[in-house]
C-alpha positions as YAML, in Angstrom:
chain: A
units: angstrom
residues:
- id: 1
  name: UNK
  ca: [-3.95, -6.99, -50.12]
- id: 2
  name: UNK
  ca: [-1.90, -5.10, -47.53]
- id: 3
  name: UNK
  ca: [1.41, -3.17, -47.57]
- id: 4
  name: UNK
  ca: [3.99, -2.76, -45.12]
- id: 5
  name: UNK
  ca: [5.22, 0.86, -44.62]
- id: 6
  name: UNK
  ca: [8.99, 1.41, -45.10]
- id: 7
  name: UNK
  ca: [11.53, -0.17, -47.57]
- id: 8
  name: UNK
  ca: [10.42, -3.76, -47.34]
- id: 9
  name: UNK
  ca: [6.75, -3.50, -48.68]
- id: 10
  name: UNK
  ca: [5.45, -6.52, -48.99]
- id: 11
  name: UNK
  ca: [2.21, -8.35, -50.23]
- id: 12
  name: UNK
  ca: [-0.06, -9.59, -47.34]
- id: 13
  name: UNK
  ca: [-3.24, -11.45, -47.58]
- id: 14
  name: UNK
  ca: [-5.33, -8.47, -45.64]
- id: 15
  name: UNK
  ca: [-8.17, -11.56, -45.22]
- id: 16
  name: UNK
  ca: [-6.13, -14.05, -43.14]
- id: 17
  name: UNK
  ca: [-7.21, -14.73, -39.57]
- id: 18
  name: UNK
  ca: [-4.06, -14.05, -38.42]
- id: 19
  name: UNK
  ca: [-4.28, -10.24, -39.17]
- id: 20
  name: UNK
  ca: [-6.13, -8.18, -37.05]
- id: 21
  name: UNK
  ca: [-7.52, -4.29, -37.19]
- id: 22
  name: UNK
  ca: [-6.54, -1.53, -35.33]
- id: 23
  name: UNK
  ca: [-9.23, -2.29, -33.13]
- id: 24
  name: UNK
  ca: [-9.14, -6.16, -32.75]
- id: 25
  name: UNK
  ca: [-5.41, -5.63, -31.89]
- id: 26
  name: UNK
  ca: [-5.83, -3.61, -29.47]
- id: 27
  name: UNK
  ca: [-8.54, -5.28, -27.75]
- id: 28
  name: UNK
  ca: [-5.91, -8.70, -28.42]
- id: 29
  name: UNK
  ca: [-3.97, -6.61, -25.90]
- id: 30
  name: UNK
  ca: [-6.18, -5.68, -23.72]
- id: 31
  name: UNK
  ca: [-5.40, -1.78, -24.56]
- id: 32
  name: UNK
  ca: [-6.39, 1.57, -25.84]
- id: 33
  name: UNK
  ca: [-6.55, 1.85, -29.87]
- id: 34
  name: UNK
  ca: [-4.93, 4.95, -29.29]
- id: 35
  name: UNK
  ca: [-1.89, 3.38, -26.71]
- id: 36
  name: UNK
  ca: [-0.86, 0.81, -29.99]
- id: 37
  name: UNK
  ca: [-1.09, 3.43, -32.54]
- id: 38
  name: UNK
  ca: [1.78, 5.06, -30.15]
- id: 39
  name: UNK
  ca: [3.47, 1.65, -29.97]
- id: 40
  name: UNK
  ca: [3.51, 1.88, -33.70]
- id: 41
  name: UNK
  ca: [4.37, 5.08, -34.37]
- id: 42
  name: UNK
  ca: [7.37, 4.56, -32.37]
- id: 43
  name: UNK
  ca: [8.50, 1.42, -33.93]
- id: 44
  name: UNK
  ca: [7.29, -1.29, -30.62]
- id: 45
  name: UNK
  ca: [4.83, -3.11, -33.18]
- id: 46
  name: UNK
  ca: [4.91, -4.01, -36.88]
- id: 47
  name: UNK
  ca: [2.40, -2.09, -38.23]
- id: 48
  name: UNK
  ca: [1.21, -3.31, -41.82]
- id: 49
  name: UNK
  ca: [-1.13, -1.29, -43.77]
- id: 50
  name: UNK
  ca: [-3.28, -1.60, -46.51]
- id: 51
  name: UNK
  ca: [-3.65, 0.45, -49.60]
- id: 52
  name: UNK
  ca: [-6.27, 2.47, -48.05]
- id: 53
  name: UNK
  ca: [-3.95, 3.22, -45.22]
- id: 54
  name: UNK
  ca: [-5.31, 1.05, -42.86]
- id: 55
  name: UNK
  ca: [-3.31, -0.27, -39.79]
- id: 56
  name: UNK
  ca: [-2.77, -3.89, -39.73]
- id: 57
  name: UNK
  ca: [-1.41, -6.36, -37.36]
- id: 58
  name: UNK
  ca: [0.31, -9.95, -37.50]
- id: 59
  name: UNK
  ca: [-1.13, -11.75, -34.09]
- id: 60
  name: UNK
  ca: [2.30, -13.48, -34.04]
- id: 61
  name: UNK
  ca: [3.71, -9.96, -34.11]
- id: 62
  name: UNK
  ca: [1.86, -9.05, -30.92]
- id: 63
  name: UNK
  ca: [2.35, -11.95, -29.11]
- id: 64
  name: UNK
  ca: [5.98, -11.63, -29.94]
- id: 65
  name: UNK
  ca: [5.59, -8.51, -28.57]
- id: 66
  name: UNK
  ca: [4.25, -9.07, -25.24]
- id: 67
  name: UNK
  ca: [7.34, -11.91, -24.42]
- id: 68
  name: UNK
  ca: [9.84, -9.05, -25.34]
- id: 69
  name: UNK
  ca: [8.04, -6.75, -23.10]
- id: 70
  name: UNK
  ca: [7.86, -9.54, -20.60]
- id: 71
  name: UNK
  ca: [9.49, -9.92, -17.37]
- id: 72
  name: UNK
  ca: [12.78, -10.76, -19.35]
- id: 73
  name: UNK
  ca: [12.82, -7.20, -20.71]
- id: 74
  name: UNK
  ca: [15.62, -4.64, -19.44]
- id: 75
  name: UNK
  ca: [15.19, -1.15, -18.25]
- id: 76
  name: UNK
  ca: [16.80, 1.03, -16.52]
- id: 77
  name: UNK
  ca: [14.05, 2.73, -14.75]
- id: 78
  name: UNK
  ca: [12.19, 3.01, -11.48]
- id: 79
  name: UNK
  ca: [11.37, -0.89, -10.44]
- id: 80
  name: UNK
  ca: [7.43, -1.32, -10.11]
- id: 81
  name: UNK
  ca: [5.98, -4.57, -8.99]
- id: 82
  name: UNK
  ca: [2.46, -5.20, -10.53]
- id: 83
  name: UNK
  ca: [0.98, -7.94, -8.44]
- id: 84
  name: UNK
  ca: [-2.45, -9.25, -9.76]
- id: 85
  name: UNK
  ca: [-4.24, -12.52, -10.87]
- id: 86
  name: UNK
  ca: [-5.30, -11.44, -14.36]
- id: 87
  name: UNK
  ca: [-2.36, -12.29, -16.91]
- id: 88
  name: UNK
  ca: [-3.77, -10.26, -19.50]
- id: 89
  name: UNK
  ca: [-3.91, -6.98, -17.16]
- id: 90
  name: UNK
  ca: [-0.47, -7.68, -16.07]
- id: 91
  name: UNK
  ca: [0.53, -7.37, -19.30]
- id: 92
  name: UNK
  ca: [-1.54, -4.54, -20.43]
- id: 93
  name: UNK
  ca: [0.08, -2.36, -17.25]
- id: 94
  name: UNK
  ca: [3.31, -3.42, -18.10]
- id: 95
  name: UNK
  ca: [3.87, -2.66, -21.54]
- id: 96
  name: UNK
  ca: [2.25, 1.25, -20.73]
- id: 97
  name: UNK
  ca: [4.35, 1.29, -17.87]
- id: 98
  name: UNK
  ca: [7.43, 0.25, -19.89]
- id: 99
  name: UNK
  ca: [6.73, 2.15, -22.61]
- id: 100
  name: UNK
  ca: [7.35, 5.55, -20.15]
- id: 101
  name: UNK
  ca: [10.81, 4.08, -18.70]
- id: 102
  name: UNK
  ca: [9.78, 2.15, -16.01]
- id: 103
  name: UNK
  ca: [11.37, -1.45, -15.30]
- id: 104
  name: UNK
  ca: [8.43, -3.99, -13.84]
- id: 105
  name: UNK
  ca: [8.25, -7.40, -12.49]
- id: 106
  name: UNK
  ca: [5.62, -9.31, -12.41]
- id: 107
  name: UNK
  ca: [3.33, -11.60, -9.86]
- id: 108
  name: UNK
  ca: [0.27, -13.57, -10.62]
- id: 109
  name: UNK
  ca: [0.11, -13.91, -6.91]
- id: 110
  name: UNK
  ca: [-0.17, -12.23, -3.24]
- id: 111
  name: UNK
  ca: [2.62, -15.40, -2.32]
- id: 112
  name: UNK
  ca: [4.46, -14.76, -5.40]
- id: 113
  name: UNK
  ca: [4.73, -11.07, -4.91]
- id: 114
  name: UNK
  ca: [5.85, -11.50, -1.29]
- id: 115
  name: UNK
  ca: [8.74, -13.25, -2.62]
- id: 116
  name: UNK
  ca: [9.62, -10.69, -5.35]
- id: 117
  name: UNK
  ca: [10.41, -8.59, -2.97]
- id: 118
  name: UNK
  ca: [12.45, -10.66, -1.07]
- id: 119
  name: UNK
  ca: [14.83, -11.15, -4.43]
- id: 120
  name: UNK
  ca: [14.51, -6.98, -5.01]
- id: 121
  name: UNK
  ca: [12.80, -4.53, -3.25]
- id: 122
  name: UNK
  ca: [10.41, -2.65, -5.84]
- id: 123
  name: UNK
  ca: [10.36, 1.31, -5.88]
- id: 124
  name: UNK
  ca: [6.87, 0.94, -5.78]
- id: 125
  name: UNK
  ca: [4.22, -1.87, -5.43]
- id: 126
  name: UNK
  ca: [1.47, -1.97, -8.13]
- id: 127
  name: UNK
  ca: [-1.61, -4.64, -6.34]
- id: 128
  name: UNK
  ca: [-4.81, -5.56, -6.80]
- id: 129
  name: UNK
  ca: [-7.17, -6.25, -3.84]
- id: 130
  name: UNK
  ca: [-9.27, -9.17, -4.66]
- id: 131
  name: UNK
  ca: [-7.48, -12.18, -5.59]
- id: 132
  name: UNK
  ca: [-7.86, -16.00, -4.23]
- id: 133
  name: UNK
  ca: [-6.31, -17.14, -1.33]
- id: 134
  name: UNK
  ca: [-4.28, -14.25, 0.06]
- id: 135
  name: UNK
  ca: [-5.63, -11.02, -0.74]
- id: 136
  name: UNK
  ca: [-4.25, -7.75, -1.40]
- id: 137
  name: UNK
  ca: [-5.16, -6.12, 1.95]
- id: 138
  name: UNK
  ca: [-3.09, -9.18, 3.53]
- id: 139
  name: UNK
  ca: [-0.30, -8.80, 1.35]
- id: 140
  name: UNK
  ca: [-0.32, -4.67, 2.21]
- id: 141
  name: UNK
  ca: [-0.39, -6.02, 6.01]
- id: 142
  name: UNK
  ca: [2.59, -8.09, 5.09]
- id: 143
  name: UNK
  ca: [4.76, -5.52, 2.90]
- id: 144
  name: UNK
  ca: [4.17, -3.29, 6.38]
- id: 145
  name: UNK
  ca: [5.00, -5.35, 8.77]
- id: 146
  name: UNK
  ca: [8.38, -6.38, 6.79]
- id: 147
  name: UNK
  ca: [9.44, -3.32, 5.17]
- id: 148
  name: UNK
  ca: [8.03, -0.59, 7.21]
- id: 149
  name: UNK
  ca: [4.87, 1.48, 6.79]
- id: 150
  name: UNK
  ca: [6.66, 4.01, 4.30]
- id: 151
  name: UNK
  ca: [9.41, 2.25, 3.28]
- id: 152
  name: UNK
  ca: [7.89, 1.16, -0.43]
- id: 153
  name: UNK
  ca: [4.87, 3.14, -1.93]
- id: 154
  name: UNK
  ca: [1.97, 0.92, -2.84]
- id: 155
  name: UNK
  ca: [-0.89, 1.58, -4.93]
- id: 156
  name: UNK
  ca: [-3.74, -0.51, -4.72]
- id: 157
  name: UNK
  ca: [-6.76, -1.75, -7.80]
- id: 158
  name: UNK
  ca: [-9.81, -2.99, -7.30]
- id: 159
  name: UNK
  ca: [-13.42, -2.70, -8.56]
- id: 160
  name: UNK
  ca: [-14.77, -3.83, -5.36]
- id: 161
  name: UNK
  ca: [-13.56, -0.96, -3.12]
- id: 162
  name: UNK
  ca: [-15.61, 1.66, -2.42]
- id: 163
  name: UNK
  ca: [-13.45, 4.23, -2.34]
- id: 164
  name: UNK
  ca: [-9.71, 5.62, -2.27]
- id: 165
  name: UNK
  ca: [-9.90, 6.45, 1.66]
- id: 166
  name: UNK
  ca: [-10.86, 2.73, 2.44]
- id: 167
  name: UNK
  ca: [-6.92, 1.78, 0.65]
- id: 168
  name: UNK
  ca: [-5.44, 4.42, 2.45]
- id: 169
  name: UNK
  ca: [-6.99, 3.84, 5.57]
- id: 170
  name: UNK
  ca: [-4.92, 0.17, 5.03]
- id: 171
  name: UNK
  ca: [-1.65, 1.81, 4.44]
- id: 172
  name: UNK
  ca: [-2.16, 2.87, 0.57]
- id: 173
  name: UNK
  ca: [-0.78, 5.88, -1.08]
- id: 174
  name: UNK
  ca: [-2.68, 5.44, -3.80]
- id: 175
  name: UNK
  ca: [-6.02, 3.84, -4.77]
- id: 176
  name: UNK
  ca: [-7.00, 3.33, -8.62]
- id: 177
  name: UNK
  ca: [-10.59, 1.27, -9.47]
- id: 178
  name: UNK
  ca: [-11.41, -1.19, -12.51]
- id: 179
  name: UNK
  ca: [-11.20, -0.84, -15.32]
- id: 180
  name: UNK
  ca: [-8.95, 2.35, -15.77]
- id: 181
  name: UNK
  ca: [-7.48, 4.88, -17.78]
- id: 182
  name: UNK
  ca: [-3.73, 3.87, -18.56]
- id: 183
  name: UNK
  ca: [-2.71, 7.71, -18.61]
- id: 184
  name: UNK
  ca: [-4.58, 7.75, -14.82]
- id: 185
  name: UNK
  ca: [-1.83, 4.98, -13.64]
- id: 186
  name: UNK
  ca: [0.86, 6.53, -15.32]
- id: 187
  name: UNK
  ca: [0.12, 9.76, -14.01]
- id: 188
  name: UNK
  ca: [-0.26, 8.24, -10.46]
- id: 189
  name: UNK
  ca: [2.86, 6.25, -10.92]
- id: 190
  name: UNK
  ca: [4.49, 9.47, -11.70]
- id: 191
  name: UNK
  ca: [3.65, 10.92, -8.86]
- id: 192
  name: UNK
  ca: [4.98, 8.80, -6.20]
- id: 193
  name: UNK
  ca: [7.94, 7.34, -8.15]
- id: 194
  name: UNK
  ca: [9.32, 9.86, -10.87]
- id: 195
  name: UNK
  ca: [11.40, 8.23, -13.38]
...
């Protein structure tokens, strides 16, 4: 059996397979153990534990999580567009992201990002290079040619690249590779965009 911390303990059946570990919720979210054990420490996830003190987590509780952290979600920081195919990456940048003040959008798409920006320019452009039909060198082209080479700050993923001076020499300001260290993006998202 399992406990919940706080005033409204209650009984859990620790066995269910809708309760996950420390570890199998993080990797649910596609994030550090160490990122969710912040998220619960600071009240963003129902933690659960069981009488040996172990963290436990409801999966409806995370994915209730991730559609309040969603594109929906209200902030007041520095806008950051993440544009990238892979849902579950989206997510897992924008909840770290979030979690430090920033406000994000989201695109699944080169096309769909194009036209975020057309609703509100971003502060700064989050964008993965390989992704199907337009790519994320195009979409850089694009951003230039309709916003101006400076004008919004644009750091670019992939796992392909070779290295950071190939997305600079497109126009870049920044260049982070696959898979990554969350504090690494933050840290580079600080940089060019305070909050």
């Amino acid at each position: 059996m399992a406990f919940e911390r706080g005033a409204r303990a209650r009984q859990v059946p620790a066995e269910s397979a809708d309760w996950l570990t420390l570890g199998a919720a993080a990797k649910y979210l596609g994030v550090a153990q160490s990122t969710i054990r912040k998220w619960s420490d600071v009240g963003r996830v129902p933690t659960f534990y069981t009488p040996g003190g172990h963290r436990r987590y409801r999966r409806r509780d995370l994915d209730a999580f991730l559609e309040r952290s969603g594109p929906a979600a209200t902030s007041t920081g520095p806008l950051v567009l993440i544009v990238d195919d892979d849902e579950r990456l989206r997510h897992y940048v924008r909840a770290n992201l979030e979690l430090e003040g920033y406000s994000v959008r989201e695109a699944a798409s080169a096309e769909a990002g194009l036209e975020a920006l057309e609703d509100q320019a971003p502060d700064l452009i989050l964008l993965d290079v390989m992704m199907p039909k337009v790519d994320g060198w195009e979409m850089l082209r694009r951003v230039r040619e309709r916003h101006g080479v400076d004008s919004i700050p644009v750091i670019m993923f992939s796992g392909k690249v070779d290295s950071p001076e190939e997305a600079e020499a497109h126009g870049a300001q920044g260049f982070i590779g696959k898979p990554f260290d969350p504090q690494q993006l933050i840290e580079s998202t600080k940089q060019l965009v305070p909050v």
